[in-house]
Backbone bond lengths (Angstrom), bond angles and torsions (degrees), N, CA, C in turn:
res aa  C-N    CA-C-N  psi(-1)  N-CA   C-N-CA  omega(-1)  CA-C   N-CA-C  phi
1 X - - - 1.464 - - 1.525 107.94 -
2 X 1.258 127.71 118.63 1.125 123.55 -174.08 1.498 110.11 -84.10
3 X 1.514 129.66 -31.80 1.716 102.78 163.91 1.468 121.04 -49.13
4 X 1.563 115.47 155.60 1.603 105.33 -151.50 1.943 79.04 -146.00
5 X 0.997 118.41 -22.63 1.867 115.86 160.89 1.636 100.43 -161.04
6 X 1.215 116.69 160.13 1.654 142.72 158.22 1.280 102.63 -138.52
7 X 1.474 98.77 108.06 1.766 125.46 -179.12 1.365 100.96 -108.27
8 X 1.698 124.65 124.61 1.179 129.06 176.05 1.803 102.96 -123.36
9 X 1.737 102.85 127.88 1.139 101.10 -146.81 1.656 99.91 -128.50
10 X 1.234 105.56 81.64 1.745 103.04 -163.07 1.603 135.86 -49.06
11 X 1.501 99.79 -45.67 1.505 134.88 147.98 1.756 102.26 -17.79
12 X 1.458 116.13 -82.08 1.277 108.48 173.22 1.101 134.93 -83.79
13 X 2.088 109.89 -4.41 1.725 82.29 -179.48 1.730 105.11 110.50
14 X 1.255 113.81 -27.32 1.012 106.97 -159.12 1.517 109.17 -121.66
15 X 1.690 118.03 151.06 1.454 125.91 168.24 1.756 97.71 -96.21
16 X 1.415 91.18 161.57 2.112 101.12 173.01 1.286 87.19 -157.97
17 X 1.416 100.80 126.36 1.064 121.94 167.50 1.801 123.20 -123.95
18 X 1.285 124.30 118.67 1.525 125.77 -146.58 1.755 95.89 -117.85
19 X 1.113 105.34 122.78 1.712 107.61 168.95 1.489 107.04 -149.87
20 X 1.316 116.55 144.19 1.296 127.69 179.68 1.825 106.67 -122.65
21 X 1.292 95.94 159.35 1.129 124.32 -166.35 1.398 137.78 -123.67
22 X 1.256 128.76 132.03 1.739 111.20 -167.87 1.493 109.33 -82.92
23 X 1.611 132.90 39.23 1.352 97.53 172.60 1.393 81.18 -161.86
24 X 1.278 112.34 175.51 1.814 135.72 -143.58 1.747 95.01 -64.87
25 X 1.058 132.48 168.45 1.311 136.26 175.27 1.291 101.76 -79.95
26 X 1.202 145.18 -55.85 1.091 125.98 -178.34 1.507 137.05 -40.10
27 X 1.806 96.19 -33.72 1.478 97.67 179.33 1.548 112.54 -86.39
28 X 1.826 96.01 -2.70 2.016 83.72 177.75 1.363 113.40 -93.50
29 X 1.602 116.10 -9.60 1.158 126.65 166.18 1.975 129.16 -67.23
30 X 1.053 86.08 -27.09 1.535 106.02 167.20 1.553 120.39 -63.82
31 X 1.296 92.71 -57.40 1.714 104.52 152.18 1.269 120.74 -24.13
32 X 1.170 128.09 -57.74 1.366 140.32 -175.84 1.382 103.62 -93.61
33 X 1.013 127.36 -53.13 1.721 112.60 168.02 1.716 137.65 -32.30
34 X 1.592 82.71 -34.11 1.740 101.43 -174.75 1.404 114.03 -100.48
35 X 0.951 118.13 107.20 1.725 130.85 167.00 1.812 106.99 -30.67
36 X 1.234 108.55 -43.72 1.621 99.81 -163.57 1.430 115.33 -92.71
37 X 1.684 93.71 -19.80 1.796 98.99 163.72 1.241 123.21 -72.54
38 X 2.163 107.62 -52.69 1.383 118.43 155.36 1.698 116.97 -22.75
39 X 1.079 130.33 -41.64 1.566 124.75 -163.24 1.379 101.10 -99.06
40 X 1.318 132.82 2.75 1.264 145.57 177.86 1.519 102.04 -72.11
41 X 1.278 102.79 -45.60 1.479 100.21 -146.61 1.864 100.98 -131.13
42 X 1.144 105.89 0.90 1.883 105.80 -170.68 1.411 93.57 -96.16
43 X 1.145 140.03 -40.96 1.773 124.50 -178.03 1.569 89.48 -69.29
44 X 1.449 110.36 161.97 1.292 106.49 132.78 1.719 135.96 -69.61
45 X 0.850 133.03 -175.20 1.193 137.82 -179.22 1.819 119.27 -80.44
46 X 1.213 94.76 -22.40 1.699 95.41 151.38 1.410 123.83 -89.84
47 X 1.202 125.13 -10.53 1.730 115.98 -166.75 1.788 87.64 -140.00
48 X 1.348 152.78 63.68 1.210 152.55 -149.97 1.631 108.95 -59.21
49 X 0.908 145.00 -176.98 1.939 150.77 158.71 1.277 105.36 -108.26
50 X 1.621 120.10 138.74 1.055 105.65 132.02 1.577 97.45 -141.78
51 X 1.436 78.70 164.54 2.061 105.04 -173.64 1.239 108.47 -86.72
52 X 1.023 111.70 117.23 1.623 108.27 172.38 1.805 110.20 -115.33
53 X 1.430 113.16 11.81 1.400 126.84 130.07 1.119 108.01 159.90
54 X 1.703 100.82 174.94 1.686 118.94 -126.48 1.789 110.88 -171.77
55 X 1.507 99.73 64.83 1.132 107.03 170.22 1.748 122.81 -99.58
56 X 1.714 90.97 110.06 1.359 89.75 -158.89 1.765 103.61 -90.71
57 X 0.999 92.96 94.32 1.582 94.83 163.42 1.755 112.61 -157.71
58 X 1.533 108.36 176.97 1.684 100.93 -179.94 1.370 118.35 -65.40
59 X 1.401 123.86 102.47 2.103 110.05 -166.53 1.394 85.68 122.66
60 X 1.137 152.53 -31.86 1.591 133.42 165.32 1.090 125.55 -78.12
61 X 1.602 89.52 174.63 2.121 87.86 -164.23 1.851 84.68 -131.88
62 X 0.806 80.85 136.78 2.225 101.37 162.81 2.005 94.34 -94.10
63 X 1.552 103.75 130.16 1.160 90.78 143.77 1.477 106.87 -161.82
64 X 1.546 114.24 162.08 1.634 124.71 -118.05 1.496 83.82 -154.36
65 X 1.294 112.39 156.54 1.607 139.32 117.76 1.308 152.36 -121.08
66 X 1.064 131.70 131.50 1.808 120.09 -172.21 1.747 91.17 -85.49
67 X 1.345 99.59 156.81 1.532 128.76 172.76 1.227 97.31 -91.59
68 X 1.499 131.05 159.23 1.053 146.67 126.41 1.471 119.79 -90.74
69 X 1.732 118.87 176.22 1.497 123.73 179.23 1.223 107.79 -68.32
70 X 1.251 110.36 -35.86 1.322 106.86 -173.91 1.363 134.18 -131.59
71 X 1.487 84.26 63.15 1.829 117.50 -176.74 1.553 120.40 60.62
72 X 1.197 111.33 25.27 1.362 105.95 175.57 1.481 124.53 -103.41
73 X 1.146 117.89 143.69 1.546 98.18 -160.35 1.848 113.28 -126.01
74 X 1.407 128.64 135.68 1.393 106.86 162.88 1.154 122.87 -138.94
75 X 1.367 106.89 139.80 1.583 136.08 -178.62 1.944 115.28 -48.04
76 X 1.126 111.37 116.45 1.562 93.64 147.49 1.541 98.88 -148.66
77 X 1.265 107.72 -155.71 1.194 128.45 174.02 1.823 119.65 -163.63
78 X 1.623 89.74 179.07 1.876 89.92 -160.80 1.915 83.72 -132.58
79 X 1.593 130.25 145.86 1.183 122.83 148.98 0.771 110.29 -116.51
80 X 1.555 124.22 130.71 0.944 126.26 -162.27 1.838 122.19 -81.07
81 X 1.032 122.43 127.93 1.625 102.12 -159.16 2.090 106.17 -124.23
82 X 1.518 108.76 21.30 1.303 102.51 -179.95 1.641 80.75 172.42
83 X 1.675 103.26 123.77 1.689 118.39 165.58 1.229 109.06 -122.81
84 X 1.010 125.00 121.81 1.889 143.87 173.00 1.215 93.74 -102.02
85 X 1.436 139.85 105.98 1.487 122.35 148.28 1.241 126.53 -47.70
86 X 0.995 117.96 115.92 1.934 128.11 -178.59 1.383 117.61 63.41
87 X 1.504 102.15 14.87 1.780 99.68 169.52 1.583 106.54 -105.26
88 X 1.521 106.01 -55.47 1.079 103.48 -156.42 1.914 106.02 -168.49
89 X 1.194 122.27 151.18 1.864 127.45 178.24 1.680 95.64 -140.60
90 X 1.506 88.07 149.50 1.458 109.95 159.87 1.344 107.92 -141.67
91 X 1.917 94.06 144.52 1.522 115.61 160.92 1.314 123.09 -96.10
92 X 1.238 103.69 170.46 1.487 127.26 131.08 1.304 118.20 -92.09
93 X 1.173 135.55 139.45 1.473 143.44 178.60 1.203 124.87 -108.48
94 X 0.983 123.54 122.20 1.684 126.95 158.18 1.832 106.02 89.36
95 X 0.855 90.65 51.88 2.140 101.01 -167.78 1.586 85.12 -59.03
96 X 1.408 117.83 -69.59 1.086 115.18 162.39 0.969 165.51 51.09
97 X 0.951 81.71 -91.68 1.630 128.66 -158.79 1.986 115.28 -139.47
98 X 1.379 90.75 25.41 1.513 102.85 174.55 1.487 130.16 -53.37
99 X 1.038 104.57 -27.74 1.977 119.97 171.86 1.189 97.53 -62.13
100 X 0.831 135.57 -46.14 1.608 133.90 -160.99 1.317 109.29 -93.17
101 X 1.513 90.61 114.33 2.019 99.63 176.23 1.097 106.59 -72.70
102 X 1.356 143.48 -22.26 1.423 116.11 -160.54 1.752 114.57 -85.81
103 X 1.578 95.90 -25.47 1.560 95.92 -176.87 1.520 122.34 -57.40
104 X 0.938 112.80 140.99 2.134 129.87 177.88 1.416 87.31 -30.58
105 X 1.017 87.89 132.10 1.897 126.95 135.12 1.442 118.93 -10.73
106 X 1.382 68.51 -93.46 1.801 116.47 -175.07 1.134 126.31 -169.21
107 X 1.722 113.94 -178.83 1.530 104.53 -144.31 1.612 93.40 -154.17
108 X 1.676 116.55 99.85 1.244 110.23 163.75 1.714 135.57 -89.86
109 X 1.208 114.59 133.34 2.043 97.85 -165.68 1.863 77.67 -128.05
110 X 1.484 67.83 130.86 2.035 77.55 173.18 1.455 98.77 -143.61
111 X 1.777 142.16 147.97 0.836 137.27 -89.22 1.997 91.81 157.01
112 X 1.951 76.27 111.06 1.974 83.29 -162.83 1.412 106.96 -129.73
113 X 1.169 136.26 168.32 1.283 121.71 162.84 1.677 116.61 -115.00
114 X 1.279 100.32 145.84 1.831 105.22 -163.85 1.167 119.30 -118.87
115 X 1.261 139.23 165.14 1.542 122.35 -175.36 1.527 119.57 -53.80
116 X 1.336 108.64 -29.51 1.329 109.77 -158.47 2.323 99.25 -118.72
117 X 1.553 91.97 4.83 1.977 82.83 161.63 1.637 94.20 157.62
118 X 1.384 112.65 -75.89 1.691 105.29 -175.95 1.772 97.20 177.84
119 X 0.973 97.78 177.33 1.885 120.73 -168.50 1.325 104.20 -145.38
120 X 1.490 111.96 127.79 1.270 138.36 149.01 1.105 127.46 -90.25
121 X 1.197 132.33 140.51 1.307 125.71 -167.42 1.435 111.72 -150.20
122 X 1.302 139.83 107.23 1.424 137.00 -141.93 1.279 107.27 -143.75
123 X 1.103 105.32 115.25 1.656 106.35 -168.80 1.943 113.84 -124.64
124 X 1.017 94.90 138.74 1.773 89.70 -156.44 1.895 86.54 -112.00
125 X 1.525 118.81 170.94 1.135 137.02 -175.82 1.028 113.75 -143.47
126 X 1.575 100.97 134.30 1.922 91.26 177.13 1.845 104.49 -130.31
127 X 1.344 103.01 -171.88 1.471 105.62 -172.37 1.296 91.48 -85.47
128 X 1.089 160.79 -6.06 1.674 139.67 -138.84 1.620 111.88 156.28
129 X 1.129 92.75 152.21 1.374 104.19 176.07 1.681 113.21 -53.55
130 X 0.797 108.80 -75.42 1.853 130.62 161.64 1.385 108.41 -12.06
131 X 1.833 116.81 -60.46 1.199 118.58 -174.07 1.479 97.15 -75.11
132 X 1.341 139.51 -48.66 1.835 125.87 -172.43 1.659 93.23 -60.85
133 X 1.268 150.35 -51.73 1.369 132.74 167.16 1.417 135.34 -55.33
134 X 0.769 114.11 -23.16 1.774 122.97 156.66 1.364 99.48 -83.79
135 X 1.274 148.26 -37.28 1.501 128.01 -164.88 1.390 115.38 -93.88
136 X 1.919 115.83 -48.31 1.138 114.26 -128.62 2.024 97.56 -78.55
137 X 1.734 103.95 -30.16 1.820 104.33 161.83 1.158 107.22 -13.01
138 X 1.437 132.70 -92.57 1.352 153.96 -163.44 1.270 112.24 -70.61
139 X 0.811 134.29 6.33 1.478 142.78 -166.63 1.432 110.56 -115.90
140 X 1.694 96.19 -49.93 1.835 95.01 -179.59 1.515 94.02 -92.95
141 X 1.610 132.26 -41.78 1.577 101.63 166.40 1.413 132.23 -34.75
142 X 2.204 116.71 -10.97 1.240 94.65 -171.76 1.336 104.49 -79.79
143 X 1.292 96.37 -50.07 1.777 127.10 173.86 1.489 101.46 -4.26
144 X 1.120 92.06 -72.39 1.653 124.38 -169.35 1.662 115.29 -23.68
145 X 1.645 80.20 -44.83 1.583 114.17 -151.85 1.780 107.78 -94.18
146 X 1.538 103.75 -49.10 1.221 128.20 165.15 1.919 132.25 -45.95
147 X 1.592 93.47 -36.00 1.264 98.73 -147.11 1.982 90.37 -95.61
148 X 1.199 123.44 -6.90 1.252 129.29 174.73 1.648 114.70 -74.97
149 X 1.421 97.51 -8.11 1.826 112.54 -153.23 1.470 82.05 -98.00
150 X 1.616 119.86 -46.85 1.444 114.06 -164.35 1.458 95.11 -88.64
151 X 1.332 154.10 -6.71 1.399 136.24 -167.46 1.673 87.25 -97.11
152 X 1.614 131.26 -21.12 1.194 142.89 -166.91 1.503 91.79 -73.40
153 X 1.500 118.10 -59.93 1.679 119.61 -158.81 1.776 108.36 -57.89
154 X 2.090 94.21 -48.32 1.413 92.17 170.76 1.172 136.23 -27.05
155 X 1.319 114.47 -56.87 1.237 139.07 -136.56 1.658 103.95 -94.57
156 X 1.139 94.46 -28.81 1.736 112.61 179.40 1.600 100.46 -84.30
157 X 1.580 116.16 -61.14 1.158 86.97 178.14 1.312 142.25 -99.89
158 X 2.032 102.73 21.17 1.232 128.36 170.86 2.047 103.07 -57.13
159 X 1.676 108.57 -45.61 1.020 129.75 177.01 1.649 123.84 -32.59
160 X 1.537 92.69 -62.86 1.408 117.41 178.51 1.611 130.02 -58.07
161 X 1.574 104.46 -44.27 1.296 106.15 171.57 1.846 122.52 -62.90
């Protein structure tokens, strides 16, 4: 299982979520660079992503939907507000989806290399206490769910090269 802690940290507001990976940072960064890998692995496997665009730079916006089983679908989006190639990105979250208090903040992913491949480290923000308890349930079930999909893509196309 590549999550390695989910720290929920009320005080600030914030979720961290830590997973490592077997292969060089660059190639887990790519991951996230690419729209068609990105949708591989950002739904979980019950509600899937796809990007219907994904300009990754500081001033772009990603925007996405997960599927449900039974055709239901929802919209958000991310702006992007700081690109580090292979260090690290930040969002804005849920543009969206602005009515809704409970959704994140924002969304930091920073991106390390470790003896044994690299570390992600993704830390989400919310307005309030209230909103990380209404959200973060479903949120780290995606994680949970999600993060097997991207150690899967790695690994496949760690394979290939």
């Amino acid at each position: 299982m590549p999550i390695t802690s989910v720290t929920k940290d009320p005080e600030r507001l914030h979720l961290t979520v830590v997973a490592d990976f077997p292969v060089p940072r660059k190639r887990l960064w790519e991951a996230w660079a690419d729209p068609r890998q990105l949708e591989r692995f950002w739904g979980p496997p019950f509600a899937p992503a796809t990007f219907t665009h994904h300009d990754f730079r500081a001033g772009g916006r990603a925007e996405y939907f997960l599927s449900g089983p039974d055709g239901e679908k929802w919209a958000d989006s991310w702006k992007f507000t700081a690109v580090n190639p292979i260090d690290s990105f930040e969002v804005h979250d849920g543009e969206d989806n602005a009515d809704d208090e409970n959704m994140p903040t924002s969304m930091t992913f920073t991106f390390e290399t470790t003896p044994t491949g690299s570390r992600m480290t993704h830390v989400t923000r919310f307005s309030s206490v209230d909103a990380m308890e209404k959200t973060i349930p479903g949120m780290e079930e995606g994680f949970r769910a999600a993060m097997p999909q991207l150690d899967a893509l790695l690994t496949e196309r760690d394979t290939e090269d």
